[in-house]
Structures are given as structure tokens and as C-alpha cells.
C-alpha positions as a printed Julia matrix, in Angstrom:
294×3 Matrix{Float64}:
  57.04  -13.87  -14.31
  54.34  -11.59  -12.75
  53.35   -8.92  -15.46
  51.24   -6.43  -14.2
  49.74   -5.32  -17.62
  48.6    -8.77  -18.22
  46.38   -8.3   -15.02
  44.89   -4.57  -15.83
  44.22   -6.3   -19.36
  42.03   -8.89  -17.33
  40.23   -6.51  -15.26
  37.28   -5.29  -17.87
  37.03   -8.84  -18.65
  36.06   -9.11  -14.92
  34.22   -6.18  -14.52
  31.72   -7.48  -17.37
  31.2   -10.8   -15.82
  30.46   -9.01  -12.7
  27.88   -7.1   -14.91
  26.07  -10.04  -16.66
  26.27  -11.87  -13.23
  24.21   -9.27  -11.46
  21.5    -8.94  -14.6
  21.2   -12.75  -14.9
  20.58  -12.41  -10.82
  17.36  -11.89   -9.25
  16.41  -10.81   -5.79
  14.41  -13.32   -3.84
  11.47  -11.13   -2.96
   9.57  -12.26    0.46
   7.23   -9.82    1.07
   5.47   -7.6    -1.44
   2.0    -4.43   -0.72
  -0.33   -3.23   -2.86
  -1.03    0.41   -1.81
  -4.9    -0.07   -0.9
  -7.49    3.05   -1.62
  -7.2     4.91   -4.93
  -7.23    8.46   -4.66
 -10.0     8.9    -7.23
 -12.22    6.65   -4.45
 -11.11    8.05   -1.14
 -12.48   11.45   -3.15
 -16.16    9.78   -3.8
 -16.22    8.43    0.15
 -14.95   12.19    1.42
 -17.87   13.41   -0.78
 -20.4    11.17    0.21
 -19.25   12.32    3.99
 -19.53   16.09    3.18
 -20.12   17.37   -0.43
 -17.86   20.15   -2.18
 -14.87   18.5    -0.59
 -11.55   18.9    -2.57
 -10.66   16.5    -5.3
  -7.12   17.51   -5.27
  -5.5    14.91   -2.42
  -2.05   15.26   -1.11
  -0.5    11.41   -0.18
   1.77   10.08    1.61
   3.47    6.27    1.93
   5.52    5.1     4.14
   8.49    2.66    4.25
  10.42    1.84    7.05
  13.43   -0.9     6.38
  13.59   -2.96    9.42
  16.79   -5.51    7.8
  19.89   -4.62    6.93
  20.7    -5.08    3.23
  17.48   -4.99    2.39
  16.33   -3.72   -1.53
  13.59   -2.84   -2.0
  11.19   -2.8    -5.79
   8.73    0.17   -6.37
   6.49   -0.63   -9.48
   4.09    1.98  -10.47
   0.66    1.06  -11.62
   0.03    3.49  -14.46
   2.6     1.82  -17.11
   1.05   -1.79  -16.12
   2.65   -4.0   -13.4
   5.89   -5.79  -14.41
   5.43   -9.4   -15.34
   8.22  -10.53  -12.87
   8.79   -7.22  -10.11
  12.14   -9.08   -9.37
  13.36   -8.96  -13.2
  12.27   -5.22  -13.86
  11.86   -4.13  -17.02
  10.12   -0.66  -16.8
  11.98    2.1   -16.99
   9.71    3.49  -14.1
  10.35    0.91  -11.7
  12.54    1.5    -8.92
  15.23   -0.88   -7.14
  16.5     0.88   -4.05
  19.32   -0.67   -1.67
  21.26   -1.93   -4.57
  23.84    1.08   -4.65
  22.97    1.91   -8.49
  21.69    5.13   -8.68
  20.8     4.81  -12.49
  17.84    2.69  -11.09
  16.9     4.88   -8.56
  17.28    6.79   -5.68
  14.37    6.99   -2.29
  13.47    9.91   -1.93
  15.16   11.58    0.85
  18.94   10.44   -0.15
  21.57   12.11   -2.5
  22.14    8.79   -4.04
  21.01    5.31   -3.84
  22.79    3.31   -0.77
  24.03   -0.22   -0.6
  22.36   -0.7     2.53
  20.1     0.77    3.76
  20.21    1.65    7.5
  17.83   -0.31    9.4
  14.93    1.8    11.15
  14.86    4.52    7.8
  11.68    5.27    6.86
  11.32    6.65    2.92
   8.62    8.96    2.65
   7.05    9.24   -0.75
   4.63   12.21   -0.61
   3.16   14.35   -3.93
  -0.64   15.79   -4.96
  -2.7    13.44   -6.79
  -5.5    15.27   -8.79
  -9.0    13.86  -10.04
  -9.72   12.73  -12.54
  -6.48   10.94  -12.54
  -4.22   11.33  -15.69
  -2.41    7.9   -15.6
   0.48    9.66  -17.69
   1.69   11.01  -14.83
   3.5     8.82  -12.93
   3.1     9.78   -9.09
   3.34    7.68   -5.95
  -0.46    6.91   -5.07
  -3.0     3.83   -4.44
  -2.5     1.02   -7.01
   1.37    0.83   -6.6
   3.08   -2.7    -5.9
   6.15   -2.65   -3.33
   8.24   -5.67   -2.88
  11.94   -6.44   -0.96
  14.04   -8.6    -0.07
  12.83   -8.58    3.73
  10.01   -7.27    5.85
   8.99   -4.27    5.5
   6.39   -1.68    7.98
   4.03    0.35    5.09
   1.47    3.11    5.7
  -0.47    5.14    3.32
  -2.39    8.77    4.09
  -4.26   11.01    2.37
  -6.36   14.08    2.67
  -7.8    16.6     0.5
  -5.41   19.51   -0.21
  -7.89   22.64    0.67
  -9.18   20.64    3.94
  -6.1    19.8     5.24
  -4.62   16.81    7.61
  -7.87   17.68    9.88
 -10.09   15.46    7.2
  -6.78   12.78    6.97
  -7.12    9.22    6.95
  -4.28    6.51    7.49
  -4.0     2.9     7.57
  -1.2     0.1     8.04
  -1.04   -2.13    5.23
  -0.72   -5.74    5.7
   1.0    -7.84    3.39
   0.17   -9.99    0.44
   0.77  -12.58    2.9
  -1.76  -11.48    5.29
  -4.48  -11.22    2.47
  -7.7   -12.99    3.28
 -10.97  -14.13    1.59
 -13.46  -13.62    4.34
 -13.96  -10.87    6.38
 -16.69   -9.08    8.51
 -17.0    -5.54    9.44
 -17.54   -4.84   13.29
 -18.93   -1.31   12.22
 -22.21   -0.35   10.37
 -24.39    2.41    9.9
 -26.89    1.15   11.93
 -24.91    1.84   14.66
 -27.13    4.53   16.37
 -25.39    5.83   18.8
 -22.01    7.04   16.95
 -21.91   10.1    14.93
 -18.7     8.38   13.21
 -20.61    5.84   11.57
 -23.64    7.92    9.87
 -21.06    7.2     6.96
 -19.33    3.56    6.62
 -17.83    2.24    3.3
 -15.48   -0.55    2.37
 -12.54   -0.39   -0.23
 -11.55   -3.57   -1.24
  -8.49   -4.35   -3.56
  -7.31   -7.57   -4.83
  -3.67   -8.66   -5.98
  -4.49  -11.56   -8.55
  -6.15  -11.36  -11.94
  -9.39  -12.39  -12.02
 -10.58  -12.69   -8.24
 -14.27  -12.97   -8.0
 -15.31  -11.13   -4.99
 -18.38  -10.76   -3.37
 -19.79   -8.12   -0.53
 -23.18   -8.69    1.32
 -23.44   -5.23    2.6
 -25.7    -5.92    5.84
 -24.56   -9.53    6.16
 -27.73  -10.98    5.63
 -27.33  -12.37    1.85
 -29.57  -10.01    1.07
 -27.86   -7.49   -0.74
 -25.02   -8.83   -2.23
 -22.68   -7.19   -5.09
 -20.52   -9.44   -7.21
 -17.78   -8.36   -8.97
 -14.29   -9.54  -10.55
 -11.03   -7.36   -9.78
  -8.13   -7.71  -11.29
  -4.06   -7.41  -10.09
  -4.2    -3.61   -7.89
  -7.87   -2.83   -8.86
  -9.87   -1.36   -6.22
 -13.91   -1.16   -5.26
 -15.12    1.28   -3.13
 -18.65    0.32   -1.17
 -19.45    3.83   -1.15
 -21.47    3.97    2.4
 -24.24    1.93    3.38
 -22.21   -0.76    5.07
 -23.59   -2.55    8.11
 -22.5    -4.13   11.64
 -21.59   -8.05   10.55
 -21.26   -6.98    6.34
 -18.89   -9.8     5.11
 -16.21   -9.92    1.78
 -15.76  -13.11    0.42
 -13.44  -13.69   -2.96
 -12.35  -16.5    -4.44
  -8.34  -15.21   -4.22
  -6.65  -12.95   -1.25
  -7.31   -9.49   -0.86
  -7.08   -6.71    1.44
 -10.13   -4.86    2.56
 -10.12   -1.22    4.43
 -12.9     0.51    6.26
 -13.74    4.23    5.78
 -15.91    5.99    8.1
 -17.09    9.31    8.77
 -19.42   12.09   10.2
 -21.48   12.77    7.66
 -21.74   17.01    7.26
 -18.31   17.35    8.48
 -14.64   17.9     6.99
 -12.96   17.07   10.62
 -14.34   13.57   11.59
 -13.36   10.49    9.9
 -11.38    7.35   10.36
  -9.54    4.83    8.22
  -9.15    0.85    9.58
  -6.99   -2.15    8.1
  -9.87   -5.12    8.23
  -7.86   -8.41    9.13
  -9.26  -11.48    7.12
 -11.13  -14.32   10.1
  -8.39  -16.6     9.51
  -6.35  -14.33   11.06
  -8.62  -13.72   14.31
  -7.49  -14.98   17.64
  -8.83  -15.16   21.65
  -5.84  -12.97   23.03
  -3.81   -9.75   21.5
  -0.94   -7.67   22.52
  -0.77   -3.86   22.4
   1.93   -1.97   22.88
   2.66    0.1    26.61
   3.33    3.76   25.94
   4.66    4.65   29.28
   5.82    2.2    32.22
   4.35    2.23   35.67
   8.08    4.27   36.35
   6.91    7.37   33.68
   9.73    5.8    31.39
   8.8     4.43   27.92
């Protein structure tokens, strides 16, 4: 005989294997950023471009989800990255997509969806001060993302008191897309472009123990060798020539910074793609048809 009590008796027993079956379960992440350019560094290349320039720099990241049911993990730098990103154990980490609200919410949404609808874009934007306090826990350069499919990232930045006029922004490339050679097609020496009487180099690695080396004028002359570790960052701080080369020993990213130098209005940031990734043909993107329509 069916006896309904006999089945609502069952259903915690169910409810906690459900439980334990989702915390012995972990997410198969296939793509995973490091947010490139520490605050604290894009302040000592905006001073080298124009001194007296404010230390106090509002950021911005960007995710946009382009798969549905995709979750994604948000590790913050400042309490040390987790071992395993897809087994969290920080209290600071963040899982969004999963529907549990108890381990976080994206900015923007009341509570934490189950899916998240493709084409949103979570904006993560806050003031990051210098010298940085690593108690507070802030979104800012350093921080690992990782999901469960691919994601589109950007990061900007620009001193608070200046405004977006002195901004810079770059799209970050995937672990993936990390490289261990590249060259710089802009220097200082280039004479003729009041944008370059500044050029530096950040260059951030995403492996312990990554030997890295940067021949500034990409002669072999004037190399620095260093070792980063997992997130760590090292700012060329101007100097930088036409054909200057980064070689490492594991994948990193590299970004250019370039600049004006006397002014708080003329800058540029620019995602360096590693030579393994160069090609003989490219495709941009039309803005407007022939017809006027996009």
C-alpha cells in the first residue's frame, strides 16, 4: 500500500544526497583571466607620463557571458589564490550562475541566477587607493576569473581626480592565449608620435616561478631578468623601444602603456599577442554596411 508519510520521511534523506552530490562535484573550468595591470603600477606609468597625477584609481572589469548555463569563479588575490578555483574554499571567492546566493551574487542582480542570460555583461567597478591595503578586498588587477565556458573580459582604469579623459582599457586574452615571446611594434624612439614620448610594458605571469626576461630595445643589450610568480605583475616603467621582446620560460600576458608625456588627456592601453599567435591575414569587424545599416 502507497503511504504517503513514508515518502515525506524519504525526502530529507534526498535532499542531503542532493547536497553532498553537488559539494563532492566540481565544475569543469575551460577558460580562466588573470586581471593584467595592478593599480599600484598603472599609478607609477600615469606618473612617469605627467607627475602629481592621482593615486586614487577608479576600475572597472568587465564580464560578458556568451553560453548559457555558464558559472562563473571570481577569486580575489589579496587572501592568496585558491589551490583548486573549481573546489573553493575561501570565503571570498565567488561562484556565480549556480543559483546559491550564499556564495554570491554579480553585481547588478537581486540574487544569484541559475543561468545566466547569454549576452549579460557584470560590471565590477569600485576605487582602489595607493598604497594598496590588501585587507580590503576590492575587485582590481591580480584577480583570477574562471567558468565553465568562454567568456569576453575587459579591465579600465583611470585616476579618480583626472577622470575617464586619462582612461586606459584593454581586452584580456585568456590563459590559453598566453605566450612566451613577444615584440613590441611601438618604442620611444619613435620620433614622430607625441603618444610614444612615454612607452612601458606590464607583464604578468599565471604560474609560480616563471623566469621572464625583457630586452628593452631588442638588441640584448639591456636585458632585465626576473622571476614572477601566480598573478604577479612587472611594470617596464617607460623606456621601451620599437622591436623590445619578452621572453619567459612559462605563459604570460604582456600589455603596452603609452602616453604623452606632460599631459593627463593622451594615453593608450594595448593587449600584446604572443608571435605564436601572429598570422598573414586578419578580420575586423564592419561598423556600418555599404546600405547605412549595421
Amino acid at each position: 500500500m502507497f503511504k504517503p508519510k513514508r515518502c515525506l520521511d524519504a525526502l530529507p534523506v534526498a535532499l542531503i544526497a542532493l547536497l553532498i552530490g553537488r559539494a563532492l562535484y566540481a565544475d569543469n573550468l575551460v577558460q580562466d583571466f588573470y586581471i593584467p595591470m595592478p593599480e599600484a603600477q598603472i599609478y607609477q606609468a600615469n606618473s612617469a607620463i605627467i607627475s602629481g597625477t592621482d593615486s586614487n584609481m577608479l576600475t572597472t572589469i568587465s564580464i560578458m557571458v556568451t553560453t548559457p548555463g555558464t558559472r562563473i569563479y571570481y577569486d580575489q588575490w589579496e587572501d592568496g589564490y585558491e589551490v583548486s578555483l573549481a573546489n573553493p574554499s575561501q570565503s571570498t571567492t565567488r561562484i556565480w550562475g549556480d543559483g546559491n546566493d550564499a556564495n554570491g551574487i554579480p553585481p547588478g542582480f537581486t540574487h544569484d541566477p541559475a543561468v545566466i542570460p547569454v549576452g549579460t555583461v557584470i560590471t565590477l567597478t569600485n576605487s582602489v587607493s595607493y598604497p594598496r591595503n590588501p585587507a580590503s578586498i576590492l575587485w582590481d588587477g591580480g584577480d583570477h576569473i574562471a567558468a565553465t565556458a568562454p567568456l569576453m573580459v575587459t579591465r579600465a582604469a583611470w585616476p579618480v581626480k583626472t577622470g575617464p579623459v586619462f582612461a586606459g582599457a584593454a581586452s584580456l586574452l585568456p590563459t590559453s592565449d598566453y605566450g612566451t615571446n613577444f615584440i613590441s611594434p611601438l618604442g620611444q624612439d619613435i620620433t614622430n608620435n607625441n603618444l610614444t614620448k612615454y612607452v612601458g610594458i606590464f607583464v604578468m605571469a599565471a604560474q609560480n616561478n616563471t623566469l621572464v626576461t625583457i630586452d628593452t630595445n631588442g638588441t640584448g643589450a639591456n636585458l632585465i631578468n626576473l622571476v614572477l610568480n601566480q598573478g604577479q605583475s612587472y611594470l617596464v616603467n617607460g623606456g621601451l623601444k620599437k622591436g623590445a621582446r619578452v621572453t619567459s620560460s612559462q605563459p604570460v600576458q604582456a600589455d603596452l602603456i603609452i602616453g604623452h608625456v606632460g599631459t593627463a588627456y593622451a594615453s593608450d592601453w594595448f593587449t600584446l599577442y604572443p608571435v605564436s599567435k601572429w598570422a598573414s591575414a586578419y578580420n575586423t569587424a564592419v561598423g556600418s554596411a555599404a546600405n547605412g545599416h549595421g
